[in-house]
C-alpha positions in Angstrom: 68.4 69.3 69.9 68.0 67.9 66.3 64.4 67.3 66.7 63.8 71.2 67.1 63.5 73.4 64.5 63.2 77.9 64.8 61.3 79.8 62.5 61.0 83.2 63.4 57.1 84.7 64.4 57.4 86.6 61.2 58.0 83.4 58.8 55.0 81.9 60.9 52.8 85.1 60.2 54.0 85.1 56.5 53.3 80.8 55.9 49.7 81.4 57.4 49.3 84.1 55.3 50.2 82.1 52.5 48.1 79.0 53.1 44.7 80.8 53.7 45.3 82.8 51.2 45.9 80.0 48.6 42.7 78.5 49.8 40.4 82.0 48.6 40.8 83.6 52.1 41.4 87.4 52.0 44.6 88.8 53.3 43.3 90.7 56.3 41.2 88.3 57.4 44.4 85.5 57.0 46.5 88.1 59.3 44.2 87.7 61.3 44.2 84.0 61.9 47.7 84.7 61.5 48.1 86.5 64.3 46.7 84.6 67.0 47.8 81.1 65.7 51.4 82.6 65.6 50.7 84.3 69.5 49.6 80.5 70.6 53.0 79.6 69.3 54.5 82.4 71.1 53.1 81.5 74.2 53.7 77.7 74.1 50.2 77.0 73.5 51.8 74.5 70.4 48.1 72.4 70.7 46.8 75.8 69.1 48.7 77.7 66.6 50.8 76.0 63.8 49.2 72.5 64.7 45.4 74.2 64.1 46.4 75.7 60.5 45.6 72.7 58.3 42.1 72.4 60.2 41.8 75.9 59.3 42.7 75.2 55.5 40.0 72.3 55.2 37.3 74.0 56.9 37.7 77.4 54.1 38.6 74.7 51.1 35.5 72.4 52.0 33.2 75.4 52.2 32.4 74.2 56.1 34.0 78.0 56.7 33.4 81.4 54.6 37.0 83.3 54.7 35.5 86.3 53.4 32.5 86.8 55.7 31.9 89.6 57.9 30.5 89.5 61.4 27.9 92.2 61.5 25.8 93.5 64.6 22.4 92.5 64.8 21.3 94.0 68.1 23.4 96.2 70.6 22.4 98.7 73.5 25.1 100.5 75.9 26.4 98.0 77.5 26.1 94.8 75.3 26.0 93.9 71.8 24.8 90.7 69.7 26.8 89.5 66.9 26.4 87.3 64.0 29.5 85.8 62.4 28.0 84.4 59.1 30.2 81.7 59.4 33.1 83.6 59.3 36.5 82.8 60.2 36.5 82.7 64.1 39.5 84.8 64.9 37.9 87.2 62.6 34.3 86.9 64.5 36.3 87.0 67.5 38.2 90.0 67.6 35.2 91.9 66.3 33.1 91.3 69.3 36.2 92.1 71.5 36.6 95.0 70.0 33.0 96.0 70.5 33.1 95.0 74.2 36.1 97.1 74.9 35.2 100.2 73.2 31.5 100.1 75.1 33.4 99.4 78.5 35.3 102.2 78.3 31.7 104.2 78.0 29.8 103.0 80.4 32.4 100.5 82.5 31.4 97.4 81.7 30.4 95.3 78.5 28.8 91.8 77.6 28.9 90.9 73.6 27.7 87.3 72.5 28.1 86.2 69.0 26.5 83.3 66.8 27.6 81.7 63.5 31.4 81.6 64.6 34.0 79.1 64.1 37.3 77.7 66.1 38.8 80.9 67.5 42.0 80.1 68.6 43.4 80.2 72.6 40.6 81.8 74.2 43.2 83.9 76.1 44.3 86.1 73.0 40.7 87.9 73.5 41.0 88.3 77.2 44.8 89.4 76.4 43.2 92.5 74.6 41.2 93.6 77.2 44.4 93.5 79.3 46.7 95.5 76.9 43.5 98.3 77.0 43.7 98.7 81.0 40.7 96.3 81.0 39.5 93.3 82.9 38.6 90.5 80.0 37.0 87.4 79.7 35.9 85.2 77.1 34.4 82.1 76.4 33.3 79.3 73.9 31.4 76.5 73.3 32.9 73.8 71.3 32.2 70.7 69.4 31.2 67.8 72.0 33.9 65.6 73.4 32.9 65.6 77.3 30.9 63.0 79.5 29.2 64.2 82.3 30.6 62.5 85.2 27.1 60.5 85.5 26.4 59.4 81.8 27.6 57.8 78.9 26.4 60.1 76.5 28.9 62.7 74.8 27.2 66.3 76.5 29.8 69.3 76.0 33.0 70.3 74.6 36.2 71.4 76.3 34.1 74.7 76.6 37.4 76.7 77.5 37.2 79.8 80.3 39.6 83.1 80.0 40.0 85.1 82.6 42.7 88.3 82.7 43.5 91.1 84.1 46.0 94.1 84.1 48.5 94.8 86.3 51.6 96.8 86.6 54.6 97.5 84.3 53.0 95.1 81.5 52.7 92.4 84.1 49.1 90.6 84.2 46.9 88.0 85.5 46.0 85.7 82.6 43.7 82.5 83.3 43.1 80.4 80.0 42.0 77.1 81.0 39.4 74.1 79.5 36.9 72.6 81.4 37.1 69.2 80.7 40.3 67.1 82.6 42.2 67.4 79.5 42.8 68.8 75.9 41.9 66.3 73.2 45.4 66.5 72.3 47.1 65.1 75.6 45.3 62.3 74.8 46.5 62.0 70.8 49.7 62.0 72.5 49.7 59.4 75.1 47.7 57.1 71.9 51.0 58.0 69.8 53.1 56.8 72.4 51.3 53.9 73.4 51.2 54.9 76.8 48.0 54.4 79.3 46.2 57.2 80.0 46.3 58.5 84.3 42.8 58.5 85.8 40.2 60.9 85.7 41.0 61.6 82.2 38.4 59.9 79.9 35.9 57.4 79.9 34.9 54.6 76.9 31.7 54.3 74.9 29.7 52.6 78.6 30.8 55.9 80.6 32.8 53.5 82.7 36.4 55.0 83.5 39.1 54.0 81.1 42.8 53.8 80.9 43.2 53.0 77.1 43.2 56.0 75.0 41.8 54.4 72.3 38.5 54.2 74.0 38.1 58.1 73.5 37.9 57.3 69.6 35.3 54.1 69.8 32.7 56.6 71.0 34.1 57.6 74.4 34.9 61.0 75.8 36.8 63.2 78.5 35.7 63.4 81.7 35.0 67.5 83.0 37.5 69.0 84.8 38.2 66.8 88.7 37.4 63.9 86.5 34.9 61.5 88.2 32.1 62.5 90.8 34.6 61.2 93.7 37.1 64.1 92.7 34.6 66.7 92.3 34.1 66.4 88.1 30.4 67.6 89.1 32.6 71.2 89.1 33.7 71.0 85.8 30.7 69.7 84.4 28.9 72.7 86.2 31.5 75.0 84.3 31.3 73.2 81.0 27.5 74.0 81.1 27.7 77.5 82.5 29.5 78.1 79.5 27.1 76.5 77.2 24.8 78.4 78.3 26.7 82.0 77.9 27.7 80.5 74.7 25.2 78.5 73.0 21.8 79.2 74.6 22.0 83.5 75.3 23.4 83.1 71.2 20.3 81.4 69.9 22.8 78.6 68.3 22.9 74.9 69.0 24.6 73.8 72.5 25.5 70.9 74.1 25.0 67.5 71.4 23.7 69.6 68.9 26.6 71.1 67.7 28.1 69.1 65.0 31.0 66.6 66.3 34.9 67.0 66.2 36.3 67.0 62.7 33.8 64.3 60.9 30.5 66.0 60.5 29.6 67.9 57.2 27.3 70.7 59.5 28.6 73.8 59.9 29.9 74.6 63.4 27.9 77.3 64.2 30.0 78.0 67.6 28.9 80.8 70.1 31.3 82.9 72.0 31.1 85.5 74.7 33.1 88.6 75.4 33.3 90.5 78.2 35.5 93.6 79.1 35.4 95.6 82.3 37.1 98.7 83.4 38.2 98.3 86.7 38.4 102.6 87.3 34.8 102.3 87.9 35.4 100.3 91.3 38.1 101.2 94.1 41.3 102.9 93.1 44.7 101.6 92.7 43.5 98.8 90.8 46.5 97.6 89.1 48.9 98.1 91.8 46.7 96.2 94.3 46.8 93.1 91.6 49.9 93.1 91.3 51.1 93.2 95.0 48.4 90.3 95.3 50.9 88.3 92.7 53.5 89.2 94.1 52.6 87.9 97.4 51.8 84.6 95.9 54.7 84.5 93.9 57.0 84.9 97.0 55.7 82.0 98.5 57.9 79.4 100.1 57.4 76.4 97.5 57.6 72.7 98.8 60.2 72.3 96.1 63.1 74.7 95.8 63.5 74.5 91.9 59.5 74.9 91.1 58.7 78.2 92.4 55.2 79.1 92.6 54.0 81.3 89.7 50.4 82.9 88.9 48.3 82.0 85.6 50.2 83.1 82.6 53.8 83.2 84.5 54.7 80.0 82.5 53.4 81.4 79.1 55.5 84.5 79.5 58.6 82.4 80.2 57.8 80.9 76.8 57.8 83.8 75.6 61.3 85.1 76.7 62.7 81.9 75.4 61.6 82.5 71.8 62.7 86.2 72.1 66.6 85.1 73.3 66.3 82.4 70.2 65.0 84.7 68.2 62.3 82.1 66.9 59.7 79.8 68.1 61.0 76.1 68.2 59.2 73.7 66.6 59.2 70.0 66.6 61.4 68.6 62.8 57.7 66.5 62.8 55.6 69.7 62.9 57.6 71.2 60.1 57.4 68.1 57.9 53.5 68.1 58.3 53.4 72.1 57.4 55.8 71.3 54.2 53.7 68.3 52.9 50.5 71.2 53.4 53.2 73.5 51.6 52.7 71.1 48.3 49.2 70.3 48.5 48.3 73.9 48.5 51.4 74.8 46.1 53.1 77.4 48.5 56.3 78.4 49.1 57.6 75.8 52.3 58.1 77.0 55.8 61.3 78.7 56.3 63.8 77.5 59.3 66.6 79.0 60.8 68.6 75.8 60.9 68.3 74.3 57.7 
């Protein structure tokens, strides 16, 4: 199509690099970033990865964001460990405390690290994706900046406070749940706005808490609904989810939670984020672990679906066909919008451009 545009995941890798490090961010910790904004990519989590980098860039340049801080242990015994991030880059905070949680699993089988002072981290499934490559069970979680109604108020409580969930099973196969839990992502509603389209219902309400159509009321102090949407549907479930996480996140780290962390994109506070990590080595319970999930996907995978052509698949099926799409292209398509935006970030920060395939 001549809308689409490949770059290849190591031209991704090489332009992050390039941007953060232009911006005073050193180079490991901009491979870092690298790395998972170029696996949401990968994955065809586009919301994510190349569309998050000029957040990224304006958070270090502003000083909201310290690219060279180091997340650092403050307390820990077997089992669980409790992190500060010093405002660090989140990927960077991030794959610390994962790292932490799967090297005390494997000790003693099971591990619960919860950090403070982090920023944006990326797809929350990249952690739990870890854990999985390790043999392990991994979750992780985050609070994030407030953009959800509870499904009886008007008042702005939580953020999309996404839930990972994944787990290993055999031949490289896995389980991987990566899911927010408000209705929606922000970003399905930036796009319906762009396209001057109504929004479906159960997505959002406006600034009265009353349900709304018009996507416009989400930016005249409005807000998502938690996942089911209103109480009818069940959105008390996401809204108990979206404050379980809180509570993992923000209260067990000691940081702000629910409206007290600083709003989406227009407040000068630091974001202060906490996150939670946990890994768990599934040889401490019954045997045959990974060969018993994988005959339970398979067994759901088999299913007759009501549609012929839309087989039924398990979490993480779609982001592996993704995947295998980029491989046979060797690249990642992009939208000719998305690499327009990354050039014109290219001359503001007086880097080399984004390199296409097709061009």
């Amino acid at each position: 199509m001549a809308t689409d545009r490949l770059v290849t995941r190591a031209e991704v890798t090489a332009f992050v690099k390039r941007c953060m490090i232009s911006v005073g961010t050193p180079e490991e910790h901009a491979a870092s970033l690298a790395d998972i904004l170029v696996t949401a990519d990968y994955r065809g989590h586009f919301s994510h990865g190349l569309n998050r980098l000029e957040m990224y860039v304006n958070e270090v340049s502003s000083g909201l964001s310290d690219p060279k801080a180091k997340p650092t242990v403050i307390k820990e015994s077997p089992s669980t460990a409790y992190v500060d991030g010093h405002n660090g880059i989140g990927s960077v905070v991030g794959t610390f405390c994962m790292e932490i949680a799967m090297k005390k699993a494997k000790e003693t089988g099971i591990a619960w690290v919860t950090c403070t002072g982090s920023n944006h981290y990326g797809i929350a499934g990249y952690y739990a994706l870890m854990a999985v490559k390790q043999g392990l069970i991994g979750m992780s979680f985050t609070n994030t900046s407030p953009l959800v109604v509870p499904t009886r108020s008007k008042d702005i409580a939580f953020g999309t406070n996404p839930i990972a969930f994944g787990a290993p099973a055999k031949d490289d196969d896995y389980y991987m749940l990566d899911m927010a839990t408000s209705t929606v992502a922000l970003g399905k509603v930036e796009m319906k706005r762009r396209k001057e389209e109504p929004l479906p219902p159960g997505w959002a309400v406006d600034s009265d808490g009353k349900e709304t159509l018009d996507p416009n009321d989400v930016y005249k102090d409005g807000g998502l609904l938690p996942l089911g949407g209103l109480e009818l549907n069940s959105g008390y479930k996401g809204y108990g989810l979206a404050m379980m996480v809180e509570t993992i996140c923000g209260v067990l780290s000691g940081g702000p939670f629910a409206s007290n962390i600083r709003k989406w994109k227009s407040d000068p506070r630091v974001a202060n984020l906490g996150q939670t990590f946990m890994a768990l080595d599934p040889n401490c319970f019954a045997p045959g672990f990974e060969d018993k999930m994988q005959e339970f996907m398979d067994e759901i995978r088999g299913m007759d679906p009501s549609d012929p052509s839309l087989p039924v698949k398990v979490a993480g099926d779609l982001s592996r066909s993704r995947m295998k799409l980029a491989d046979d292209n060797g690249a990642i398509t992009y939208h000719k919008n998305m690499i327009s935006s990354l050039n014109e970030l290219a001359e503001r920060l007086k880097v080399d451009p984004i390199k296409v395939l097709d061009s």
